[in-house]
Every structure is written in C-alpha cells, then in structure tokens.
HTML snippet that shows the backbone in 3Dmol.js (N, CA, C, O; Angstrom):
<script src="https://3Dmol.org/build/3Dmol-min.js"></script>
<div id="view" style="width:600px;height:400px;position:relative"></div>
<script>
const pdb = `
ATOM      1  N   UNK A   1      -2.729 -11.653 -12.326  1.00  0.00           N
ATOM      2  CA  UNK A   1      -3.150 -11.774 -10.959  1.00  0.00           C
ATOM      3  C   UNK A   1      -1.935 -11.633 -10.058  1.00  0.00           C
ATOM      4  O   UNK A   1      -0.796 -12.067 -10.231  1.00  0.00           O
ATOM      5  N   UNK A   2      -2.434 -10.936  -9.072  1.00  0.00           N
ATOM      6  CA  UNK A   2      -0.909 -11.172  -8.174  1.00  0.00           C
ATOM      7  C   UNK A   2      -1.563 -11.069  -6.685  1.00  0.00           C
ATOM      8  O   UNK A   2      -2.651 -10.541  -6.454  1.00  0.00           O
ATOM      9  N   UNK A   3      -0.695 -11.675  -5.700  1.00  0.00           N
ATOM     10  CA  UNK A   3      -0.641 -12.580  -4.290  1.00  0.00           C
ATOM     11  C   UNK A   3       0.378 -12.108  -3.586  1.00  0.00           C
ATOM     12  O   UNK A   3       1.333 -11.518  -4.090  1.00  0.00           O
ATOM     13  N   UNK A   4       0.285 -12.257  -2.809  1.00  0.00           N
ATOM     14  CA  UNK A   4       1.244 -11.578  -1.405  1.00  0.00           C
ATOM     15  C   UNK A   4       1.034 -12.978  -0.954  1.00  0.00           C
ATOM     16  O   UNK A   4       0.018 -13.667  -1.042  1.00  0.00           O
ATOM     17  N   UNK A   5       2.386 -13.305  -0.372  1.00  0.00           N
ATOM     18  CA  UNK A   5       2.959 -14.928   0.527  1.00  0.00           C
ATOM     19  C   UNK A   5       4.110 -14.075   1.387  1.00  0.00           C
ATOM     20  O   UNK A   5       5.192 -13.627   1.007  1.00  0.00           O
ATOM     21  N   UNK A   6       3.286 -14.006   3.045  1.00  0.00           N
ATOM     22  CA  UNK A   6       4.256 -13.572   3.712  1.00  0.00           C
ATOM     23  C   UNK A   6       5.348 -14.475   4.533  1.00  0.00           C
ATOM     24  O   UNK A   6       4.989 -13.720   5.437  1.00  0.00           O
ATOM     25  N   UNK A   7       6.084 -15.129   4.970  1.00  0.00           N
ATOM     26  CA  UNK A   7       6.198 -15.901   5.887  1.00  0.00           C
ATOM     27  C   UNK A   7       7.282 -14.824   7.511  1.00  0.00           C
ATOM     28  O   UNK A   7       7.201 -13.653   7.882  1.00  0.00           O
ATOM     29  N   UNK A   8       8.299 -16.212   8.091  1.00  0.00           N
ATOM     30  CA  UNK A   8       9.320 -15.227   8.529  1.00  0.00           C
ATOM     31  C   UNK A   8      10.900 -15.218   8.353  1.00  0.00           C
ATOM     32  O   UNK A   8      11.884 -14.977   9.052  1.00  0.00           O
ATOM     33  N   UNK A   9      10.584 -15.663   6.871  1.00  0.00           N
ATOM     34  CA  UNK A   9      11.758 -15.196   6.262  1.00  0.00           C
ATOM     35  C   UNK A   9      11.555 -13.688   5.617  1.00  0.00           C
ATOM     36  O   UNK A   9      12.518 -12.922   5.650  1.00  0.00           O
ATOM     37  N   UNK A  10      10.258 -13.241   5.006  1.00  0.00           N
ATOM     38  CA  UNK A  10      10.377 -12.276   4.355  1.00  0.00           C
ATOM     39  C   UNK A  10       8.701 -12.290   3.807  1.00  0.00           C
ATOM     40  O   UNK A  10       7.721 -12.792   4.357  1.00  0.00           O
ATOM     41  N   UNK A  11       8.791 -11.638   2.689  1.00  0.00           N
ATOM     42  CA  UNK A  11       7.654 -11.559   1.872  1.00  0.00           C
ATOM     43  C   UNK A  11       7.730 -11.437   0.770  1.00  0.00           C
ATOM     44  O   UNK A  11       8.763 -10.874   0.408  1.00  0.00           O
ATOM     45  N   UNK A  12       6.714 -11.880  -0.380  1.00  0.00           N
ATOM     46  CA  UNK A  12       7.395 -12.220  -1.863  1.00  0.00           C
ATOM     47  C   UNK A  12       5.921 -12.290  -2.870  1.00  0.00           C
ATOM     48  O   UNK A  12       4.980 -13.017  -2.552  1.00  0.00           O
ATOM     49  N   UNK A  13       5.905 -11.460  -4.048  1.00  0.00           N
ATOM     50  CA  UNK A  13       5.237 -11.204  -4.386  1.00  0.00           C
ATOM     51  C   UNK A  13       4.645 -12.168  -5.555  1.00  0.00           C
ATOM     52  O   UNK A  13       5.547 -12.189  -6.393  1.00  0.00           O
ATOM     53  N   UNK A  14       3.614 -12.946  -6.007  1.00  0.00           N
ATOM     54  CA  UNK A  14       3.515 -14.141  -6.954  1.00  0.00           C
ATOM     55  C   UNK A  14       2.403 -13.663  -8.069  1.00  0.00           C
ATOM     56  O   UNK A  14       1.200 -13.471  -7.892  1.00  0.00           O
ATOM     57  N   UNK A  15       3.079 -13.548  -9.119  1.00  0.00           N
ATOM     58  CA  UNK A  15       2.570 -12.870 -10.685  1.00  0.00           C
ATOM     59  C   UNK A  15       2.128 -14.290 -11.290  1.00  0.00           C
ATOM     60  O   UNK A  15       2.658 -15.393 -11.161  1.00  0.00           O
ATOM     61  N   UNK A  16       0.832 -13.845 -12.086  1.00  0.00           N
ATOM     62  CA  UNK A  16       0.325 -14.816 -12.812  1.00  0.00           C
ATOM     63  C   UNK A  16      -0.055 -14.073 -14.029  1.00  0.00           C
ATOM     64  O   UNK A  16      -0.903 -13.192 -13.882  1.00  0.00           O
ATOM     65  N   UNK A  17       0.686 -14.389 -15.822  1.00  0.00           N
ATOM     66  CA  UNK A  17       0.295 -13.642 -16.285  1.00  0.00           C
ATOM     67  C   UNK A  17       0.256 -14.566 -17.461  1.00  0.00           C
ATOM     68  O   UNK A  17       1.195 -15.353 -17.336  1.00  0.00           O
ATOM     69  N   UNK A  18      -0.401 -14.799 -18.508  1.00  0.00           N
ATOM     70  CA  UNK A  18      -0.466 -15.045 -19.570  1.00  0.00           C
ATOM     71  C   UNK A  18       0.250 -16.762 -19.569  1.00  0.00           C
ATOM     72  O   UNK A  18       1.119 -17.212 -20.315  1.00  0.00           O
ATOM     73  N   UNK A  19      -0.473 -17.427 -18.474  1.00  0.00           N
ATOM     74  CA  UNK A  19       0.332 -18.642 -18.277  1.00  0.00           C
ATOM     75  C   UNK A  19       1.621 -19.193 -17.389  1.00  0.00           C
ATOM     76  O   UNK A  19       1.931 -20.271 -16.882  1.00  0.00           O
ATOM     77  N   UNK A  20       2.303 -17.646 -17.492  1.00  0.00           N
ATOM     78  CA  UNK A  20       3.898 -17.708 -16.352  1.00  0.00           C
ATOM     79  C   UNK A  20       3.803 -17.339 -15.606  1.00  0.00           C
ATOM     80  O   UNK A  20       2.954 -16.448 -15.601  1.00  0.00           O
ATOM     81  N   UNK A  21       4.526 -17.614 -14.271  1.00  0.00           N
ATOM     82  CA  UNK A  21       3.968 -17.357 -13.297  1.00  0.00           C
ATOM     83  C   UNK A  21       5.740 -16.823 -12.131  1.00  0.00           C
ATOM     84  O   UNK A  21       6.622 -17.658 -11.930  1.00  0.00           O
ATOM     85  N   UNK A  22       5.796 -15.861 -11.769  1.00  0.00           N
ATOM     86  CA  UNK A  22       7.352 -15.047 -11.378  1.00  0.00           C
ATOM     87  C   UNK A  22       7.080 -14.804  -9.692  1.00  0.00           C
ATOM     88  O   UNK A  22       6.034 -14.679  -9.056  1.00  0.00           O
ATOM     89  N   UNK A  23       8.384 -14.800  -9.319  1.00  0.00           N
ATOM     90  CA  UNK A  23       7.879 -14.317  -7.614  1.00  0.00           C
ATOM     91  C   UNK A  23       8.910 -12.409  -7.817  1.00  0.00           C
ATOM     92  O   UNK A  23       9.669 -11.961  -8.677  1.00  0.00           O
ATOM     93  N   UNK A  24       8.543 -12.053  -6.977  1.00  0.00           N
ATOM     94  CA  UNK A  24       9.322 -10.749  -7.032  1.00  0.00           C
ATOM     95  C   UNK A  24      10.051 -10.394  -5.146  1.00  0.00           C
ATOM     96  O   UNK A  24       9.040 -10.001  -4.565  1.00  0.00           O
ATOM     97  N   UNK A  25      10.675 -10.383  -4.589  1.00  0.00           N
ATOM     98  CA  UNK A  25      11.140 -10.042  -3.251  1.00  0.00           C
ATOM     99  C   UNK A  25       9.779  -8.576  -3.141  1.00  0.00           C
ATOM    100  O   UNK A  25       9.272  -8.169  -4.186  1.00  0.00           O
ATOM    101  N   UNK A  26       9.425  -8.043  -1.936  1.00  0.00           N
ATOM    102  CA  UNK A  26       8.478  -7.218  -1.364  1.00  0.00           C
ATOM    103  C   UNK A  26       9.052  -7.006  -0.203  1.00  0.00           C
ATOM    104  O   UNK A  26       9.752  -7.908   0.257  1.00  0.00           O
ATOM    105  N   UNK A  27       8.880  -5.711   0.566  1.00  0.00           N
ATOM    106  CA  UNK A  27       9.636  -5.100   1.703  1.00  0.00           C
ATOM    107  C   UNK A  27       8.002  -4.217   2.130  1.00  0.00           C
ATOM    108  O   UNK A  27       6.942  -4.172   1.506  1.00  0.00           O
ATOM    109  N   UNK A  28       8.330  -3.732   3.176  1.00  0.00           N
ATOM    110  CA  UNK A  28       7.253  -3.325   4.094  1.00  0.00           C
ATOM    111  C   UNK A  28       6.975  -2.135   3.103  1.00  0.00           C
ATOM    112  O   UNK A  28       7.863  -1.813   2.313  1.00  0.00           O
ATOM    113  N   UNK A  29       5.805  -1.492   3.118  1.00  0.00           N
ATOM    114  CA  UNK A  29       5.474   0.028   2.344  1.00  0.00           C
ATOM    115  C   UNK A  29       5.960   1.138   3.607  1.00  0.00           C
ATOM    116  O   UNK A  29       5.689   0.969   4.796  1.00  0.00           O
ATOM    117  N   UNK A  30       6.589   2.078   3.151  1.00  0.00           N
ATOM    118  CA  UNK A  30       6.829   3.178   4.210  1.00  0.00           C
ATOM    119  C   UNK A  30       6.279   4.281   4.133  1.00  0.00           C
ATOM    120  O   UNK A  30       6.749   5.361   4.489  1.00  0.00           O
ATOM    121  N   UNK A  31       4.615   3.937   3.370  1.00  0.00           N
ATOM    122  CA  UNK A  31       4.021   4.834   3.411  1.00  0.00           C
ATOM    123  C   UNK A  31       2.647   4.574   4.952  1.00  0.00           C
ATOM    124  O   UNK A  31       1.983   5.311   5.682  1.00  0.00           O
ATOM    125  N   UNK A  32       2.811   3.360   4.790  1.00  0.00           N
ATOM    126  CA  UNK A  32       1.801   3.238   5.866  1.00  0.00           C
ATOM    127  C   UNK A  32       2.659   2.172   6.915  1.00  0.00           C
ATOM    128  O   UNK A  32       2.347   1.628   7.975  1.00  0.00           O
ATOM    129  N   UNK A  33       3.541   2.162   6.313  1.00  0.00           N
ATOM    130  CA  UNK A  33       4.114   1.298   7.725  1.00  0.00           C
ATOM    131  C   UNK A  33       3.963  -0.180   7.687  1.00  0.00           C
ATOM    132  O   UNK A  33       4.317  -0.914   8.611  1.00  0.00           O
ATOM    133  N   UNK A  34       3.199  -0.751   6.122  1.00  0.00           N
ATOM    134  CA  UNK A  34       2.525  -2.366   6.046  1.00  0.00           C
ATOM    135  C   UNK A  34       1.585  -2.624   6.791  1.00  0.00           C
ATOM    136  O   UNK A  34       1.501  -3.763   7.250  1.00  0.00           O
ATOM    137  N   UNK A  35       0.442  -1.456   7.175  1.00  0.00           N
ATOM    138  CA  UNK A  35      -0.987  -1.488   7.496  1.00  0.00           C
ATOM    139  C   UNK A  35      -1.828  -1.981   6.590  1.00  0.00           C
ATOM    140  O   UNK A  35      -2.666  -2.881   6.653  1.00  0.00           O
ATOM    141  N   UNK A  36      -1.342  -0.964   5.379  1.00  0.00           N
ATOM    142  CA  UNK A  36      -2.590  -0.913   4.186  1.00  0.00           C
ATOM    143  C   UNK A  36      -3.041  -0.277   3.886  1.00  0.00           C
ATOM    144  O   UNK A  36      -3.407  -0.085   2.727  1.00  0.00           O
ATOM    145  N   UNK A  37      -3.343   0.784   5.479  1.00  0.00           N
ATOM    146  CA  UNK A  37      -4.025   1.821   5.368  1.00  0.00           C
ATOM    147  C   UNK A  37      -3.177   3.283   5.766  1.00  0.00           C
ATOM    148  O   UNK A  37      -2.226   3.279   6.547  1.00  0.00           O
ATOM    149  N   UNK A  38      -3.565   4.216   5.258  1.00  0.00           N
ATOM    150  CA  UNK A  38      -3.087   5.384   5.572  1.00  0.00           C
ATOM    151  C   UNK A  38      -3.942   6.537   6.396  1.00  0.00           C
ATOM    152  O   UNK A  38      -5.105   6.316   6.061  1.00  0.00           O
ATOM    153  N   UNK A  39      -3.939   7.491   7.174  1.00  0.00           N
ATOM    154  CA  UNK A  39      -5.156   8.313   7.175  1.00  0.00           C
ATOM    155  C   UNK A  39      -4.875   9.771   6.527  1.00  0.00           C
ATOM    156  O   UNK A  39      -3.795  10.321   6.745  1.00  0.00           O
ATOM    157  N   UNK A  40      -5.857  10.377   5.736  1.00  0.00           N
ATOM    158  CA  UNK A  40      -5.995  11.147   5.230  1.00  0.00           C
ATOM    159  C   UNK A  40      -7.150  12.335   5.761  1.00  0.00           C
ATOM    160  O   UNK A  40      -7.929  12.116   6.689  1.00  0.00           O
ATOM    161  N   UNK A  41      -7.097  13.673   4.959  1.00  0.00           N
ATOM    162  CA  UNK A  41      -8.251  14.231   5.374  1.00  0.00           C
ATOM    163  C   UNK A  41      -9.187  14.690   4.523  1.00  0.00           C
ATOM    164  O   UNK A  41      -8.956  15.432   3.568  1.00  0.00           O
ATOM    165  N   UNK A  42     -10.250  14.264   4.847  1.00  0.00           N
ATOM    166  CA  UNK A  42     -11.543  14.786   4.007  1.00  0.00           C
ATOM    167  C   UNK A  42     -12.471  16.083   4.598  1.00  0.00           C
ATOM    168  O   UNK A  42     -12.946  16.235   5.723  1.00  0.00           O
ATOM    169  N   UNK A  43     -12.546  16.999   3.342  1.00  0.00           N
ATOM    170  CA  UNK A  43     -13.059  18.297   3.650  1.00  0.00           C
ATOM    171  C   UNK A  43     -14.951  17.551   4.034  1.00  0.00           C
ATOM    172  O   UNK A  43     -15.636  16.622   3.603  1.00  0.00           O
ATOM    173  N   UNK A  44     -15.067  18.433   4.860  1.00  0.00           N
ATOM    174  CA  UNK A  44     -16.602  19.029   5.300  1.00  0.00           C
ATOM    175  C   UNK A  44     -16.780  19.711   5.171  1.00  0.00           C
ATOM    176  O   UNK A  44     -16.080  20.704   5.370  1.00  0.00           O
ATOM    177  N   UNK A  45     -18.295  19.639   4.567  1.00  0.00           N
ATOM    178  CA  UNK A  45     -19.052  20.836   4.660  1.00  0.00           C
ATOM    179  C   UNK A  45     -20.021  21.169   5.284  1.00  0.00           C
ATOM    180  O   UNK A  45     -21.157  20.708   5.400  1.00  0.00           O
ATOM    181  N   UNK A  46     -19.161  22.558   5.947  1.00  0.00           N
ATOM    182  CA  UNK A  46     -20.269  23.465   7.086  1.00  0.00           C
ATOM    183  C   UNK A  46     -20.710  24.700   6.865  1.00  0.00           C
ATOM    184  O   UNK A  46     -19.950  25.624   7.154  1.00  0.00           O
ATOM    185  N   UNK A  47     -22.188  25.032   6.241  1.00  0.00           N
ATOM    186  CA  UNK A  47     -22.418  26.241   5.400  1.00  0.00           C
ATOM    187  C   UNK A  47     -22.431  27.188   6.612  1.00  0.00           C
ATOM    188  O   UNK A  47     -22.940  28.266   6.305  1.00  0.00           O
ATOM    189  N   UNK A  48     -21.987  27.114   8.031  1.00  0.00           N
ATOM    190  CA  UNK A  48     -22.765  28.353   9.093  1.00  0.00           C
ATOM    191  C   UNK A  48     -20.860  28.415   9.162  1.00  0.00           C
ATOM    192  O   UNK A  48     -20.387  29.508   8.849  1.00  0.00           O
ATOM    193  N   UNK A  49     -19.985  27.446   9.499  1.00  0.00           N
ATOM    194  CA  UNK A  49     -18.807  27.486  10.360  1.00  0.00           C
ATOM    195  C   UNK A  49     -17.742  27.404   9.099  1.00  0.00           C
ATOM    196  O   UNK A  49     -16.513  27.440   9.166  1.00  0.00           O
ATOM    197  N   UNK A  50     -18.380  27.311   8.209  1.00  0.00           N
ATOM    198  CA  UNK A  50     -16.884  27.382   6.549  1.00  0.00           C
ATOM    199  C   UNK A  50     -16.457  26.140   6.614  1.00  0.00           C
ATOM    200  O   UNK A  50     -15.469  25.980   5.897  1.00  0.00           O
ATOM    201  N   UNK A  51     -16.907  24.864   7.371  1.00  0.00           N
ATOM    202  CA  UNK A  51     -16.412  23.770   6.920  1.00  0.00           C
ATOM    203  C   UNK A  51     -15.060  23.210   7.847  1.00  0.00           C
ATOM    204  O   UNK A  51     -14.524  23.946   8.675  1.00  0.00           O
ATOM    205  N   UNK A  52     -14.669  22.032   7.625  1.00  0.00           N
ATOM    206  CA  UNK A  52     -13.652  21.609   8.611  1.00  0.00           C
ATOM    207  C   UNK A  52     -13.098  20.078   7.770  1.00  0.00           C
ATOM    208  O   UNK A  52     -13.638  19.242   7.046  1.00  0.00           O
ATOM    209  N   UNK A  53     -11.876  20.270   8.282  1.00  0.00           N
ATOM    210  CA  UNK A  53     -11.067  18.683   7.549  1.00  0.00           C
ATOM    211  C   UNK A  53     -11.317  17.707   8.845  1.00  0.00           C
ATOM    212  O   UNK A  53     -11.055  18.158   9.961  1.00  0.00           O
ATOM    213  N   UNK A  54     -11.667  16.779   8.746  1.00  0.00           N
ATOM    214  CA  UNK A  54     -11.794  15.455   8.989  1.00  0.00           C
ATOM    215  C   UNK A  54     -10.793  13.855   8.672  1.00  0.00           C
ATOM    216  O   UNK A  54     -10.479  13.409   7.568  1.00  0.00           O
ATOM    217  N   UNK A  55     -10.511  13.334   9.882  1.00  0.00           N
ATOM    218  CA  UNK A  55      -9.328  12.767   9.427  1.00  0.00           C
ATOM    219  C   UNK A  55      -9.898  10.734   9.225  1.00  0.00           C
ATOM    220  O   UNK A  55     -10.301   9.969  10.102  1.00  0.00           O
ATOM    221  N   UNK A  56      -9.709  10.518   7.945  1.00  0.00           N
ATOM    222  CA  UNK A  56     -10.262   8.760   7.604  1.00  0.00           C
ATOM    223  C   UNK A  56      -9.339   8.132   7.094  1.00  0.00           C
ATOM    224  O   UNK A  56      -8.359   8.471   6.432  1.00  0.00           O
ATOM    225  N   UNK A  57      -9.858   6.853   7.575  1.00  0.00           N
ATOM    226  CA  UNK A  57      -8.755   5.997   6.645  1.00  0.00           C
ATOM    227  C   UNK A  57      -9.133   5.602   5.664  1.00  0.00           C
ATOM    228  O   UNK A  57     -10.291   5.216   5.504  1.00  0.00           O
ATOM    229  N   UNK A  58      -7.972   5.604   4.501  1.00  0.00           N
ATOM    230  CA  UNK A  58      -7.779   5.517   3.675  1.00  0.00           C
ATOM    231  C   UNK A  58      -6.957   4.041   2.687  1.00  0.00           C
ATOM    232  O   UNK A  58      -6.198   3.434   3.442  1.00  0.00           O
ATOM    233  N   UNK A  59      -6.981   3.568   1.576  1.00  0.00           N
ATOM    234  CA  UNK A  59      -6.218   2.135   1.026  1.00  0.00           C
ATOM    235  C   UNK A  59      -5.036   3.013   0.998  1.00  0.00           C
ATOM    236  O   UNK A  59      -5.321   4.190   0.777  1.00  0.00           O
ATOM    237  N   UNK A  60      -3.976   2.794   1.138  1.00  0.00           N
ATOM    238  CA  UNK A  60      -3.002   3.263   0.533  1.00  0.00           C
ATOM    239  C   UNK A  60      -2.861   2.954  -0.305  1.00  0.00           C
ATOM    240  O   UNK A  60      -3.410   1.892  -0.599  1.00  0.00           O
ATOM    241  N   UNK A  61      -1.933   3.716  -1.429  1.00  0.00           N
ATOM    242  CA  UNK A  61      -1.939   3.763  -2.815  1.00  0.00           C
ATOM    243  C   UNK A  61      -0.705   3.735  -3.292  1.00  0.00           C
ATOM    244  O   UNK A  61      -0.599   4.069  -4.472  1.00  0.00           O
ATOM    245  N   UNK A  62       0.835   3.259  -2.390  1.00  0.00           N
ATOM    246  CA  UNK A  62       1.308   3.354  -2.720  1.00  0.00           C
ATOM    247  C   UNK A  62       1.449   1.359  -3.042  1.00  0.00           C
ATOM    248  O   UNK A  62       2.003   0.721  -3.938  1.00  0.00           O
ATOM    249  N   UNK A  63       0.527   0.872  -1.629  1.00  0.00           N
ATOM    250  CA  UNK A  63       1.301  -0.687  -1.783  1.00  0.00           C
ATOM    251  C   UNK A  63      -0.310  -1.126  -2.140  1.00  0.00           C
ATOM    252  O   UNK A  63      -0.639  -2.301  -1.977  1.00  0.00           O
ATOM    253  N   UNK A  64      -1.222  -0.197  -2.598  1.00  0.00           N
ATOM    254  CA  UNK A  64      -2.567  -0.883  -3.202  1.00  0.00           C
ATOM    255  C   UNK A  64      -3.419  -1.701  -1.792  1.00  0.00           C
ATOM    256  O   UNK A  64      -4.428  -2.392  -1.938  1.00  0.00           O
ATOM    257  N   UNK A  65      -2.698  -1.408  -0.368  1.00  0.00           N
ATOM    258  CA  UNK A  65      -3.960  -2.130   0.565  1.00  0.00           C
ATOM    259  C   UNK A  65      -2.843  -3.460   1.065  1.00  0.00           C
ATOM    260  O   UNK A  65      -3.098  -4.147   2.054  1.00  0.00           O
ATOM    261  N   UNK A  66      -2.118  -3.586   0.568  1.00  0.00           N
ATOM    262  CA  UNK A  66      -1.538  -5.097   1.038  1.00  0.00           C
ATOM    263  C   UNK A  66      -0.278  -4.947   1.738  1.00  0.00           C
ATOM    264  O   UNK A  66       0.218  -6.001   2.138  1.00  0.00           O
ATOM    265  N   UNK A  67       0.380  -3.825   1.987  1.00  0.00           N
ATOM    266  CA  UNK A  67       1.183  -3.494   2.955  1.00  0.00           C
ATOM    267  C   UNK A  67       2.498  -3.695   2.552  1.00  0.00           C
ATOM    268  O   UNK A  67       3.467  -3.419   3.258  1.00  0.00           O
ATOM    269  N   UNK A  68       2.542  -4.049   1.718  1.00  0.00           N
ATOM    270  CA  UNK A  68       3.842  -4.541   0.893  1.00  0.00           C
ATOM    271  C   UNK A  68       4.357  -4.124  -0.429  1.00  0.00           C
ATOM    272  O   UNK A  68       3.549  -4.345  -1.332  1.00  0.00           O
ATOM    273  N   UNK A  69       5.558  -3.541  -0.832  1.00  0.00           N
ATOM    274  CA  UNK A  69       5.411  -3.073  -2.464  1.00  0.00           C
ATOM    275  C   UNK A  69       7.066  -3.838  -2.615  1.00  0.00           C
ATOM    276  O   UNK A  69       7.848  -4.130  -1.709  1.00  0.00           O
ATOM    277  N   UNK A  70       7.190  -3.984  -3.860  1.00  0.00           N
ATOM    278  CA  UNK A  70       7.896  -5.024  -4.541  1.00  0.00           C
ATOM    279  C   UNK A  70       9.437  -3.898  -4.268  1.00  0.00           C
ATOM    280  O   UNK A  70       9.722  -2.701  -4.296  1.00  0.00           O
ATOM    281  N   UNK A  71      10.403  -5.878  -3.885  1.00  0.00           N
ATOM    282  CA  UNK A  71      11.594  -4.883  -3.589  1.00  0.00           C
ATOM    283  C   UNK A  71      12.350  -4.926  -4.585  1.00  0.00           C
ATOM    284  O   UNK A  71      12.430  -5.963  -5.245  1.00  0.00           O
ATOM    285  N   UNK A  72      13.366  -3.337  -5.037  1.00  0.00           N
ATOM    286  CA  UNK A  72      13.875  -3.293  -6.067  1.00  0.00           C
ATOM    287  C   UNK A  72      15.411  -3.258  -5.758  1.00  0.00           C
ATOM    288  O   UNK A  72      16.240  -3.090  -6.653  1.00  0.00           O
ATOM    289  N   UNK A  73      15.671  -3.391  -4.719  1.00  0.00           N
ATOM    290  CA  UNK A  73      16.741  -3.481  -4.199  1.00  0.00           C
ATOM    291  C   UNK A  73      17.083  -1.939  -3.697  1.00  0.00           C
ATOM    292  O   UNK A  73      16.342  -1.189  -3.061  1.00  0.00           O
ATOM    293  N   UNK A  74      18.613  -1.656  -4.240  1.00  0.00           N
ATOM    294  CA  UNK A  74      19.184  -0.474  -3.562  1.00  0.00           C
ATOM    295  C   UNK A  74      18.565   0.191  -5.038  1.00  0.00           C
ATOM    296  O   UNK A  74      18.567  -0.241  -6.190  1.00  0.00           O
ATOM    297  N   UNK A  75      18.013   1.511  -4.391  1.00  0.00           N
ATOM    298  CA  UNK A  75      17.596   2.423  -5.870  1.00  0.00           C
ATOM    299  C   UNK A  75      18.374   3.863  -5.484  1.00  0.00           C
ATOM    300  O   UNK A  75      18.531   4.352  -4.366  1.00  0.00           O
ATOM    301  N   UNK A  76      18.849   4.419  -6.911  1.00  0.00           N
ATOM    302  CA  UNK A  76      19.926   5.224  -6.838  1.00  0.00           C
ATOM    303  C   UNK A  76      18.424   6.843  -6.304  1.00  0.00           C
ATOM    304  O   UNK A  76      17.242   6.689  -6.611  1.00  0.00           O
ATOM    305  N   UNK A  77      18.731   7.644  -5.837  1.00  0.00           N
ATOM    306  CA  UNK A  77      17.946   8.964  -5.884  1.00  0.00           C
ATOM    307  C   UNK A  77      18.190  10.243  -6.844  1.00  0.00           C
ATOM    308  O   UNK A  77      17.462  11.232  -6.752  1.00  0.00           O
TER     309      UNK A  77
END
`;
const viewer = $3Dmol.createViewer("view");
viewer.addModel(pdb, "pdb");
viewer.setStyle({}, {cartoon: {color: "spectrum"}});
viewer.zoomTo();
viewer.render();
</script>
C-alpha cells in the first residue's frame, strides 16, 4: 500500500509492505506540474469531416494521479 503525507516541509511517500513499513522523500511530478492530471488528445470520429482530435484530461501516468513521484535525488542522464 502506499500514501502520500504532504505537509510544508515537503512531501514523503509511506510504503506498507509485507508488515514494514518505509517513507521515501517525493518532489512535485513535472509531468503535470503535481495536478495529477495531464491533458491529452483523443481521436474522433467524423465519417462526413475525417474526424478531429479532441483535447481531455487525463491521470497522469507518470506520478499515477497523486502529483508526486518519489525523490531519487540528483540522477545522472
């Protein structure tokens, strides 16, 4: 199981697994900005006009909806 505990020191991620239970540091997602959500586009279909993209929101998938993904510190590229 895992939990998001934000305060304003930071945010910190709380694992429950097989009895133990770990916190992990979490930083904002910079895929959505720590919305949750992202918007994306979904095709339509228009059999007279060939159809058109449409723009929805979406969970993001990078922080799973909770706006937050676990910090790993400095990561090399």
């Amino acid at each position: 199981m895992r939990s998001l505990s934000v305060t304003a020191d930071g945010a910190v991620f709380s694992f429950v697994a097989h009895g133990q239970r770990w916190e992990e540091p979490a930083k904002k997602c910079t895929v959505c900005h720590g919305d949750g959500e992202r918007m994306a586009e979904r095709p339509v279909v228009d059999y007279v006009n060939g159809g058109f993209l449409s723009e929805v929101n979406v969970t993001c998938e990078d922080c799973e909806g909770y706006g937050y993904v676990p910090d790993h510190g400095q990561e090399e590229e």
